[in-house]
VOBAKOL-578482 format. One record per atom (N, C-alpha, C): x, y, z; residue in three letters; residue number from 1. Coordinates in steps of 0.1 Angstrom, whole numbers. Each point is the difference from the previous one (the first is absolute). Last residue first. Layout:
BEGIN
      px      py      pz   code   pos
       X       Y       Z    ala   NUM
...
# end
This chain:
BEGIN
      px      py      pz   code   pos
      53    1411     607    unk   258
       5     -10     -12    unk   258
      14      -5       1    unk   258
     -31      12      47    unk   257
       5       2     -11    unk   257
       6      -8     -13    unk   257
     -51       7      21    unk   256
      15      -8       5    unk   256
      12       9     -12    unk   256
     -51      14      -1    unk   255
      11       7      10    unk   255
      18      -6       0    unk   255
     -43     -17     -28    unk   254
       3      13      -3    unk   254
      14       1       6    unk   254
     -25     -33      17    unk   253
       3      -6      -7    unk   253
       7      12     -12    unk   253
     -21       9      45    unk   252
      14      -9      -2    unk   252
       6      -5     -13    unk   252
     -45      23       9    unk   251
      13       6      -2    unk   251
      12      -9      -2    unk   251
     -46     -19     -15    unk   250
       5       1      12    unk   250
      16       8      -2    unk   250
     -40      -6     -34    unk   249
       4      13       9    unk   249
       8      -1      12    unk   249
      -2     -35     -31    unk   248
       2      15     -12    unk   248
       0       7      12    unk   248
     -17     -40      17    unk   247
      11      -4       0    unk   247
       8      16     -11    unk   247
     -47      -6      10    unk   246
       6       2      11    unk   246
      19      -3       0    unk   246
     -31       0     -38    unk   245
      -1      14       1    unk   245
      10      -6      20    unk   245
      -2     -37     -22    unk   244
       4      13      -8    unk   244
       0       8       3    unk   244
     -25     -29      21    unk   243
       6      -4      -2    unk   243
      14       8      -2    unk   243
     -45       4      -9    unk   242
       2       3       9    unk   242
      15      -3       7    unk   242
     -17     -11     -43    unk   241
       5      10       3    unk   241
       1      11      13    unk   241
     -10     -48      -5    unk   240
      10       2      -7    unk   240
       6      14       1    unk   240
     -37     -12      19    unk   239
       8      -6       8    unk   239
      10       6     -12    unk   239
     -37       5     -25    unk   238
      -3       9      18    unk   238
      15      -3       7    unk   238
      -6     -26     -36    unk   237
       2      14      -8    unk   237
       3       6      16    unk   237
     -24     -41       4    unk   236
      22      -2      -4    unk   236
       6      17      -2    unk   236
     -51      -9       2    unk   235
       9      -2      16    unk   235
      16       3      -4    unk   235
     -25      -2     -38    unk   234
      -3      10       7    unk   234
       3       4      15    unk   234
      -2     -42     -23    unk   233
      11       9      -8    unk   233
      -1      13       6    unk   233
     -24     -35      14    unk   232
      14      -1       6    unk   232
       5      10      -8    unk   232
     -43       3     -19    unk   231
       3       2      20    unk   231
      10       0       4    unk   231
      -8     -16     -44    unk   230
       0      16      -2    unk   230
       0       2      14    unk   230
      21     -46      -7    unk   229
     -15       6      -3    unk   229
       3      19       2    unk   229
      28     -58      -4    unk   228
       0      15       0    unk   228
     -15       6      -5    unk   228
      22     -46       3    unk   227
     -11       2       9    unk   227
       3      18       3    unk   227
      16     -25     -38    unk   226
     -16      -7       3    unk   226
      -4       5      11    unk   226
      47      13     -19    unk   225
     -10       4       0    unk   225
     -14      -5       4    unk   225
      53     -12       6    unk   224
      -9      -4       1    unk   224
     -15       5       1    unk   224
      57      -1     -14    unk   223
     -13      -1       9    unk   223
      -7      -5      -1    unk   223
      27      15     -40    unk   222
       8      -2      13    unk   222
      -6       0      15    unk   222
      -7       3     -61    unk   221
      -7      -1      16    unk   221
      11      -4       8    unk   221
       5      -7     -47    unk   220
       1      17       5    unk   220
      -4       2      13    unk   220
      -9     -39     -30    unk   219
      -8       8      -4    unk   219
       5      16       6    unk   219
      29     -42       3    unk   218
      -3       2     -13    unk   218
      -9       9      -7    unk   218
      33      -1      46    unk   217
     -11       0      -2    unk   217
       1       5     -16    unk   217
      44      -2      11    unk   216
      -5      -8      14    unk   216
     -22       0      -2    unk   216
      28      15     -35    unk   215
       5     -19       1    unk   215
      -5      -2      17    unk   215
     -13      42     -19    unk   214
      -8      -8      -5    unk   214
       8     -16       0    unk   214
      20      38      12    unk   213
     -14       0      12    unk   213
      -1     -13     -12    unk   213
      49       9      -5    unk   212
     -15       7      -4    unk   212
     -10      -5      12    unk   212
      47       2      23    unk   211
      -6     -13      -9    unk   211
     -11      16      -7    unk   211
      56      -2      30    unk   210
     -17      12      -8    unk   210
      -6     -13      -9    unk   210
      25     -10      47    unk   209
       2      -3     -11    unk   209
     -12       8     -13    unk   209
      27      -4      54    unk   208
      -9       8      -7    unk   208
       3      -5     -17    unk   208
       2     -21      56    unk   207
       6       3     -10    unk   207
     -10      10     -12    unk   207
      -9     -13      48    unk   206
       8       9       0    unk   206
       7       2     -19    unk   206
     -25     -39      20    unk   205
      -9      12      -5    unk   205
       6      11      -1    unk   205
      15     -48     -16    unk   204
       2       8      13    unk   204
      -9      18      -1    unk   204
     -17     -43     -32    unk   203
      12       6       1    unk   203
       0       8      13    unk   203
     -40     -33      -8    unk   202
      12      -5       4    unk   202
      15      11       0    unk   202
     -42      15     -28    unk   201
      -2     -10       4    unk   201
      16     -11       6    unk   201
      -2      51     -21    unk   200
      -1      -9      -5    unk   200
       1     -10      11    unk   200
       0      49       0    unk   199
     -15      -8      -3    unk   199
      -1     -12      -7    unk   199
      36      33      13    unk   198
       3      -7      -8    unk   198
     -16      -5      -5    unk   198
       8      23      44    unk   197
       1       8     -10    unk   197
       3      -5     -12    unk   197
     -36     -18      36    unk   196
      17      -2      -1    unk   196
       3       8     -15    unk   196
     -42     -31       5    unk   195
       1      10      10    unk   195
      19       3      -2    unk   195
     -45     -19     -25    unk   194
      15       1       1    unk   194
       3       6      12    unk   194
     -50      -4     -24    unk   193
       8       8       4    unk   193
      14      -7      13    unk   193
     -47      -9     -43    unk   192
      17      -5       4    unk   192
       5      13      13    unk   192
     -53       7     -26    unk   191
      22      -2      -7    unk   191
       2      -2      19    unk   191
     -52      14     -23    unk   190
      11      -6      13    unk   190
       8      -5      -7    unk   190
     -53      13     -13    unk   189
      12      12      -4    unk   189
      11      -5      14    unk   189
     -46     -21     -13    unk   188
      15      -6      -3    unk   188
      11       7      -1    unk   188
     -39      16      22    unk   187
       0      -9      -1    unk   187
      11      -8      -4    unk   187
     -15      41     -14    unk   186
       6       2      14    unk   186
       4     -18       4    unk   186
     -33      19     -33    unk   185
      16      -3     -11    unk   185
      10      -8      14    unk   185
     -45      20       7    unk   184
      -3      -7      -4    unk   184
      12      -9      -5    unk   184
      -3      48      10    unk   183
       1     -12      15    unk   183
      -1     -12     -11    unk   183
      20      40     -26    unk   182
      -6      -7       0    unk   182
      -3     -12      13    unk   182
      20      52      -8    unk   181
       0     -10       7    unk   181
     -12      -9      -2    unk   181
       4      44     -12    unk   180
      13       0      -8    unk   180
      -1     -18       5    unk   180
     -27      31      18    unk   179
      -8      -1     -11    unk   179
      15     -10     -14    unk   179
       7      17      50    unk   178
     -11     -12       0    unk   178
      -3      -3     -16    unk   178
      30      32      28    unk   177
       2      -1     -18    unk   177
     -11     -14       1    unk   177
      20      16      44    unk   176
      -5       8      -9    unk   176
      -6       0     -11    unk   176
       3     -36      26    unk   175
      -7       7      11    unk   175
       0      20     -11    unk   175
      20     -43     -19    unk   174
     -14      -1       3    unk   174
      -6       9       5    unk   174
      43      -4       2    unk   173
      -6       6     -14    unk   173
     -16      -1      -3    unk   173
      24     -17      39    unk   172
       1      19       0    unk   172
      -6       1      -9    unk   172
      -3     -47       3    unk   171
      -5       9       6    unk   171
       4      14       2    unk   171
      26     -29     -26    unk   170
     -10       1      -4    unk   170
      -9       5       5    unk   170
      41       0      21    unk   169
       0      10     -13    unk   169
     -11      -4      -8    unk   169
       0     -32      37    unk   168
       7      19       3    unk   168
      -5      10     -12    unk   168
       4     -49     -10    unk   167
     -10       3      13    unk   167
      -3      18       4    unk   167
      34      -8     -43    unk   166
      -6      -9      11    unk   166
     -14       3       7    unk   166
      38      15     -35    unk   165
     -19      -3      -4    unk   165
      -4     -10      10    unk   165
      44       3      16    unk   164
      -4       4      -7    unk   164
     -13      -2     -11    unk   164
      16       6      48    unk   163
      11     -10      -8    unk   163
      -4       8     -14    unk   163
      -6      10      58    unk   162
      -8       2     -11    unk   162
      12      -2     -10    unk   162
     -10     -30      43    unk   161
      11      15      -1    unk   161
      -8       4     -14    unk   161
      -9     -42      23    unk   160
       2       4      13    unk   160
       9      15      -2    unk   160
     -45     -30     -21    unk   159
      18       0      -1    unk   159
       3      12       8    unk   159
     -47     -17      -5    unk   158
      10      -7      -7    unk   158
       9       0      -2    unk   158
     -24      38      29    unk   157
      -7     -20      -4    unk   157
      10     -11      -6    unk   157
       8      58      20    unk   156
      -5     -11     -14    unk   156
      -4     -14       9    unk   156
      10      44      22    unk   155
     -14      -4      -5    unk   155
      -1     -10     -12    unk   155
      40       4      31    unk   154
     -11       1      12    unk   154
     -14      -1     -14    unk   154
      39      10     -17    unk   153
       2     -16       5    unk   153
     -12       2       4    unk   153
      14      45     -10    unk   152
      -9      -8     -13    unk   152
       1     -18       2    unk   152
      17      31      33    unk   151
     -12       1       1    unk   151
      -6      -6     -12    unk   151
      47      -5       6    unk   150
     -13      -4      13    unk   150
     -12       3      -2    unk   150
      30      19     -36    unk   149
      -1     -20       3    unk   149
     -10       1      10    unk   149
      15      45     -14    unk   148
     -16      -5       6    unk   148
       0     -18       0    unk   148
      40      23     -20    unk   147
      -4      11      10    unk   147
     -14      -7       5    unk   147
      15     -20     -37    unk   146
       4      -2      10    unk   146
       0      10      12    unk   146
     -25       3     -36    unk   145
      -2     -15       8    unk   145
       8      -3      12    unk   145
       5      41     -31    unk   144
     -11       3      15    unk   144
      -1     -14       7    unk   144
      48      17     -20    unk   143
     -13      -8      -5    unk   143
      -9      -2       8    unk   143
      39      38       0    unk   142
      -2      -9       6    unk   142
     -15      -8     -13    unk   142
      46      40       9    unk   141
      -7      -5      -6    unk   141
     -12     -10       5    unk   141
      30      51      11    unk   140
      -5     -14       3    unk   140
      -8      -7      -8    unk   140
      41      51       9    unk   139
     -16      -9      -9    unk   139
      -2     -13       6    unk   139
      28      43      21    unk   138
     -11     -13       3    unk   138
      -8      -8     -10    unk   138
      44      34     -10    unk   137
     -12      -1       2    unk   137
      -6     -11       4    unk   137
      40      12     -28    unk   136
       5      -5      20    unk   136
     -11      13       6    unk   136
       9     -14     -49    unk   135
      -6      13       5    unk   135
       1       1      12    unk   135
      19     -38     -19    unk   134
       0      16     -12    unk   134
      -4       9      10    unk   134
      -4     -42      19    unk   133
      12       3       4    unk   133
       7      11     -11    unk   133
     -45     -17      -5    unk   132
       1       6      15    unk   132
      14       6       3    unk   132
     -18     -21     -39    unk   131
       1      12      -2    unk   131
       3       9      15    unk   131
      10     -49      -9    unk   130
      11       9      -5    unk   130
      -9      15       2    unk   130
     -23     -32      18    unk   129
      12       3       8    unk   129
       9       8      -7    unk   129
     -42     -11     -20    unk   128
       2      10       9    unk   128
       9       6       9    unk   128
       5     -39     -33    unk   127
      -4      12      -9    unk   127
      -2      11      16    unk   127
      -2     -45      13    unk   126
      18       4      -6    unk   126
       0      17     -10    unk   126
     -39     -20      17    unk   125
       4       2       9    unk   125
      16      10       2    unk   125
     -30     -19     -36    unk   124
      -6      11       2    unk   124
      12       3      16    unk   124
       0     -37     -24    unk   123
       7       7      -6    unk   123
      -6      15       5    unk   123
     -17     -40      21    unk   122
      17       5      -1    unk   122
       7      11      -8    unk   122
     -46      -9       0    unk   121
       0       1       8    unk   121
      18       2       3    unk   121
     -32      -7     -39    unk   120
       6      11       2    unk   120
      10       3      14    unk   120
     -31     -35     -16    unk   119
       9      -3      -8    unk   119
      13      10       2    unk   119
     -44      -4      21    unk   118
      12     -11      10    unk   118
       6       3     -10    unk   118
     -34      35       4    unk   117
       3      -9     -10    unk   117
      10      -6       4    unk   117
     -19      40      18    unk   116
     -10      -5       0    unk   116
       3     -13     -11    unk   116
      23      43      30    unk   115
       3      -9      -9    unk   115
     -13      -8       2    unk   115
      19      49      13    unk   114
      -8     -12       6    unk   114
      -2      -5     -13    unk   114
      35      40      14    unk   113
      -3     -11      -9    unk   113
     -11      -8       6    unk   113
      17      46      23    unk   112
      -9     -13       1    unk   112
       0      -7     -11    unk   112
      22      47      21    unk   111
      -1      -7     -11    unk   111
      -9     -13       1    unk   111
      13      48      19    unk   110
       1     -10       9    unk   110
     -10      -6      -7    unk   110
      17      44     -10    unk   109
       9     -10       7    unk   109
      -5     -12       5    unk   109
      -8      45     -38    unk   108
      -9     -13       8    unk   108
      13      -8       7    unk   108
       1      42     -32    unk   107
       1       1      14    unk   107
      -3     -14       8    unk   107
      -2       6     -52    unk   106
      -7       6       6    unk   106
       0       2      17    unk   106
      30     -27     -21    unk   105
       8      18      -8    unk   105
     -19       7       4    unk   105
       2     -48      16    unk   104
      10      10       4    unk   104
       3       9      -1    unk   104
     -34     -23     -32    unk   103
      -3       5      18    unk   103
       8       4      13    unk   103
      17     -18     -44    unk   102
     -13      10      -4    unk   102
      -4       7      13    unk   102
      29     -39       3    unk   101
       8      14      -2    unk   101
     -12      13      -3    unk   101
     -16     -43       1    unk   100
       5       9      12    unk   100
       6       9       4    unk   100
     -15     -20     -43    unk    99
     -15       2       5    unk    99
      11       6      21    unk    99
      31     -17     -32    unk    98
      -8      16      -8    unk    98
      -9       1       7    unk    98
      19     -38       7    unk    97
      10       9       7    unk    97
     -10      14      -2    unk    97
     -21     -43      -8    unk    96
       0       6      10    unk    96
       6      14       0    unk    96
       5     -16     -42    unk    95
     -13       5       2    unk    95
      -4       2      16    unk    95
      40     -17     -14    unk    94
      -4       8     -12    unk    94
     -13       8       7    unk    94
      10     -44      18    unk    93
       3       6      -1    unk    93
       1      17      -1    unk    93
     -24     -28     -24    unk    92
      -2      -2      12    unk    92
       9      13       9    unk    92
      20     -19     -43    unk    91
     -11       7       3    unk    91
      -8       6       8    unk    91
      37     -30       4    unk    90
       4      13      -3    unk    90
     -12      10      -1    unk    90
     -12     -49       5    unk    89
      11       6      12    unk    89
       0      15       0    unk    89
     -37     -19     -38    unk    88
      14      -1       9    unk    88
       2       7       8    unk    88
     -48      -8     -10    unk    87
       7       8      -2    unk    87
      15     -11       3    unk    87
     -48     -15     -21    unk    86
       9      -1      13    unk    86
       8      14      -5    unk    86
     -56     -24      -9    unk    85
      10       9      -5    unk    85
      13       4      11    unk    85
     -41     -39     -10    unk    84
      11       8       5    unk    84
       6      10      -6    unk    84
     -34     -37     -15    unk    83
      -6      12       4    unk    83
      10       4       9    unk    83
       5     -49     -11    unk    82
      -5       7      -3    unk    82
      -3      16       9    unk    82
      37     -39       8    unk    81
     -15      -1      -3    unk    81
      -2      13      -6    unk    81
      46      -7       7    unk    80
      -3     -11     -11    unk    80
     -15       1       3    unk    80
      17      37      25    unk    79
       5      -1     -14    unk    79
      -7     -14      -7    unk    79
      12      12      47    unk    78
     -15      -3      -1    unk    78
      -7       1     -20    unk    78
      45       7      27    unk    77
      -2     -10       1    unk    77
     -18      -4      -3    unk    77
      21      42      -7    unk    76
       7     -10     -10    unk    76
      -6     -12       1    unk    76
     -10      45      24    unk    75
      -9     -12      -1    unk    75
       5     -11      -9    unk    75
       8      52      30    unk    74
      11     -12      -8    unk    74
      -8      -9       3    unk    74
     -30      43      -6    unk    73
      11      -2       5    unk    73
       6     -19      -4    unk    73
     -42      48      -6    unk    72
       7     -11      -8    unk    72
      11      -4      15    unk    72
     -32      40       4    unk    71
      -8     -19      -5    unk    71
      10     -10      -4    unk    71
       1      48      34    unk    70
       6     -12     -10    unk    70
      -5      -9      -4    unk    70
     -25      46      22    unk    69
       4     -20       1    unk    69
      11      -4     -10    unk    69
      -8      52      21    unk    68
      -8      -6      -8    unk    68
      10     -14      -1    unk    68
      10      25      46    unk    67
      -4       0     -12    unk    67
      -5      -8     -11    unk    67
     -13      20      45    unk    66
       3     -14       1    unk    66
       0       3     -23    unk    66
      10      25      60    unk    65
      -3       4     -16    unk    65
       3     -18      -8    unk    65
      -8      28      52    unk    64
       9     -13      -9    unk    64
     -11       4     -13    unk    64
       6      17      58    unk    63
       0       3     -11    unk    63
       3      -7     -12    unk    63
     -21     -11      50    unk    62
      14       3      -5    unk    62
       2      -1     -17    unk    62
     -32     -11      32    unk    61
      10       5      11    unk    61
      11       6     -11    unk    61
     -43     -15     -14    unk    60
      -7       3      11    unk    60
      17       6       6    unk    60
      -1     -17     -41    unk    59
      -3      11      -2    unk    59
      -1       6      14    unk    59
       9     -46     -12    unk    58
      11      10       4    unk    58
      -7      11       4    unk    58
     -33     -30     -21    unk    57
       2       2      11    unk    57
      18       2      10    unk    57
      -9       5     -47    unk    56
     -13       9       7    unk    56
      -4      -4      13    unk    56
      35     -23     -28    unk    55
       7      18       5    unk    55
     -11       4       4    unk    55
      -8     -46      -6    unk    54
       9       4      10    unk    54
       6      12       0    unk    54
     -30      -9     -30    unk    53
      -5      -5      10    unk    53
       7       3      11    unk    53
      19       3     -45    unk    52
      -9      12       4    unk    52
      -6      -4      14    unk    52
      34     -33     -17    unk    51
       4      14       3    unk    51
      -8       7       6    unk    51
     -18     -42      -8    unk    50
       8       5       8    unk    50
       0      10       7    unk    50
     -14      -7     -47    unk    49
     -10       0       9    unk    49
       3       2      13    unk    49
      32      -5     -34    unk    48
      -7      13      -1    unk    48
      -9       1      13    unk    48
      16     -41     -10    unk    47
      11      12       9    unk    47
      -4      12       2    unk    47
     -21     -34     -27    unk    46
      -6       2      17    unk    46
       9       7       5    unk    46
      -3       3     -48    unk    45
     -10       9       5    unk    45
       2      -4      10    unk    45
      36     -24     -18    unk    44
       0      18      -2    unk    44
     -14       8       7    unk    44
       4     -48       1    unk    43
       9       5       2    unk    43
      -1      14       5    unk    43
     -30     -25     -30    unk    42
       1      -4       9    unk    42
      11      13      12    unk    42
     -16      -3     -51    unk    41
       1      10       8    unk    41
       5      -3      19    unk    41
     -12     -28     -40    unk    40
      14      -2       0    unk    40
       1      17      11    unk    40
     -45     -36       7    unk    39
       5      12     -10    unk    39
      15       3       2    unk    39
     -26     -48      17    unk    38
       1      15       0    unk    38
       7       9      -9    unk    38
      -7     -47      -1    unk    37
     -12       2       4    unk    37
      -1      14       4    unk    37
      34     -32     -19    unk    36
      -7       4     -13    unk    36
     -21      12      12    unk    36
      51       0      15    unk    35
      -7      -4       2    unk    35
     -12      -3     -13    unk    35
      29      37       5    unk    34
      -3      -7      13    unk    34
      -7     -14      -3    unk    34
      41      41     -33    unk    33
     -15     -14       7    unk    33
       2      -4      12    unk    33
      17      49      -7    unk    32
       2     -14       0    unk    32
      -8     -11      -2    unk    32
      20      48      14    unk    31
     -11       1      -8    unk    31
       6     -16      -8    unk    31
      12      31      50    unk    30
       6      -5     -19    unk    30
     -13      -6      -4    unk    30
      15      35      43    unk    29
      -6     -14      -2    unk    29
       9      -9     -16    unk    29
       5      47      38    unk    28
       2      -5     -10    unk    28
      -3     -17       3    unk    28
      -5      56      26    unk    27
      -4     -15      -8    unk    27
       3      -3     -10    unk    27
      17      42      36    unk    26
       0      -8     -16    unk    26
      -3     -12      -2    unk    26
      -8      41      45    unk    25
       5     -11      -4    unk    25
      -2      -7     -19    unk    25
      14      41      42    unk    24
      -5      -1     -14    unk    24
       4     -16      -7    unk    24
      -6      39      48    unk    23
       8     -16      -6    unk    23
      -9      -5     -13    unk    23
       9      50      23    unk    22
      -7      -9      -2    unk    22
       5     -12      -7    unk    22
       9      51      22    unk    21
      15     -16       0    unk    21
     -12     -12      -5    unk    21
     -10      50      -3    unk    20
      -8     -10       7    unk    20
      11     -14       9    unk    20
       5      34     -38    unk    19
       1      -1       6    unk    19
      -1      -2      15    unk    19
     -16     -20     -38    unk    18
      16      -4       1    unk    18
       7      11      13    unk    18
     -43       0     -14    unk    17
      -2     -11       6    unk    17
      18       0      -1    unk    17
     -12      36     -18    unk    16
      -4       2       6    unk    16
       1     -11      12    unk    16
       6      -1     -47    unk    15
      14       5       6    unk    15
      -8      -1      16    unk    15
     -36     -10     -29    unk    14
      12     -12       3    unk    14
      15       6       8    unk    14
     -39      29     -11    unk    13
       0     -11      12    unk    13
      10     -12       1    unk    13
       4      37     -34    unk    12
       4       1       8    unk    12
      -4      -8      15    unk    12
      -8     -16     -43    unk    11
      13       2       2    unk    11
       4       7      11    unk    11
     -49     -30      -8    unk    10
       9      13      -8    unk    10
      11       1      12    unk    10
     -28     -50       1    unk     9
       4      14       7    unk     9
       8       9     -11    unk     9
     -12     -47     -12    unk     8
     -16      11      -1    unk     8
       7      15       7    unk     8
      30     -35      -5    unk     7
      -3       0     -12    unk     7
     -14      13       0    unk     7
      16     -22      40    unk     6
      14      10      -7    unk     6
      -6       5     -13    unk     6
     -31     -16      41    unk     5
       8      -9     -11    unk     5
       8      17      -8    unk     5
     -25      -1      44    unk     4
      12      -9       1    unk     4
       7      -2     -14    unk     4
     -37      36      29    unk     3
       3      -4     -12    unk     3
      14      -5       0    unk     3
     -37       4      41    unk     2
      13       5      -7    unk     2
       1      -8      -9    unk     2
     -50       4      16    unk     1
      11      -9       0    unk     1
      12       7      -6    unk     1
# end
């Protein structure tokens, strides 16, 4: 199997993949409570999981490198429960520019943020645009849920998108990290889900208002874990990063102009 992770390849295989034009993608999650029923790793290890899945099946057409994970990112609003750790704006930030700039001054043109945390998701967007119109290079950002909605609709049961310590993200974790996953707990692990960027009951869904997690769910749940299993999670992973790897190698998305 070609070697995908940045961290295990020596220096001159890495120039080598650059000259390659290989698409080099950067996971980033954050490191959060889930739930009194999963680990604050949530996030950060399934992006990871993703990533690698989806660059080993890239591998078959088209060259990609998958660098080491961001564990941290913007979680303020997950602050008043337990077991978070957040970055600021600037920070964040800070830390994309240097992880692509890194990989620009190594030859690499053709960038990939993959995001694995709804907190990141705007700011991640407005951060690439400015490095795109720095470097007037193809970077691209995206969040795998939303890159695979359709396909992650088709395997749940109790809701109709992946939320949070939900249905979804309890079964991936299950499907990797079983030993981290109480079934037994599964049962009452379910929060409230709002719909509409405010998540407040009756307001226009178009409006945006920043709330903590914990005034919309008291335990941190946003779903509905009781009917997640180490199987759907394992289906979701397959589709997910099938998903990904087909949407990272389609030229078009390299080629258009900036």
């Amino acid at each position: 199997m070609t070697e995908i992770e940045w961290s295990r390849l020596k220096a001159a295989e890495i120039k080598a993949l650059a000259g390659r034009n290989a698409v080099v993608i950067v996971p980033i999650g954050a490191t959060e409570q889930h739930g009194p029923h999963l680990p604050s790793m949530v996030d950060w290890r399934l992006v990871q999981e993703v990533s690698h899945r989806a660059a080993r099946l890239m591998t078959r057409s088209v060259p990609v490198l998958v660098a080491p994970t961001i564990p941290y990112g913007m979680s303020e609003h997950h602050m008043s429960l337990n077991g978070t750790i957040t970055l600021d704006y600037a920070t964040m930030y800070a830390v994309i520019r240097c992880v692509v700039e890194s990989a620009i001054r190594h030859g690499f043109k053709r960038i990939f943020v993959l995001n694995g945390h709804g907190g990141n998701t705007t700011a991640l967007q407005n951060m690439i645009g400015e490095l795109t119109v720095a470097h007037k290079l193809p970077l691209a950002t995206g969040t795998y849920w939303d890159i695979a909605a359709a396909s992650i609709a088709r395997l749940l049961e109790r809701q109709k998108a992946l939320l949070h310590a939900c249905e979804a993200e309890t079964s991936m974790i299950m499907a990797v990290a079983p030993e981290l996953v109480n079934p037994d707990e599964l049962a009452q692990m379910h929060g409230p889900y709002v719909p509409g960027l405010s998540a407040i009951p009756g307001v226009n869904a178009g409006v945006y208002r920043w709330r903590q997690l914990s005034s919309r769910s008291p335990i941190g749940v946003i779903g509905d874990a009781a009917a997640a299993s180490a199987e759907k999670g394992e289906k979701l992973l397959q589709a997910i990063a099938a998903d990904v790897a087909e949407a990272l190698a389609d030229e078009r998305l390299w080629n258009a102009p900036i």
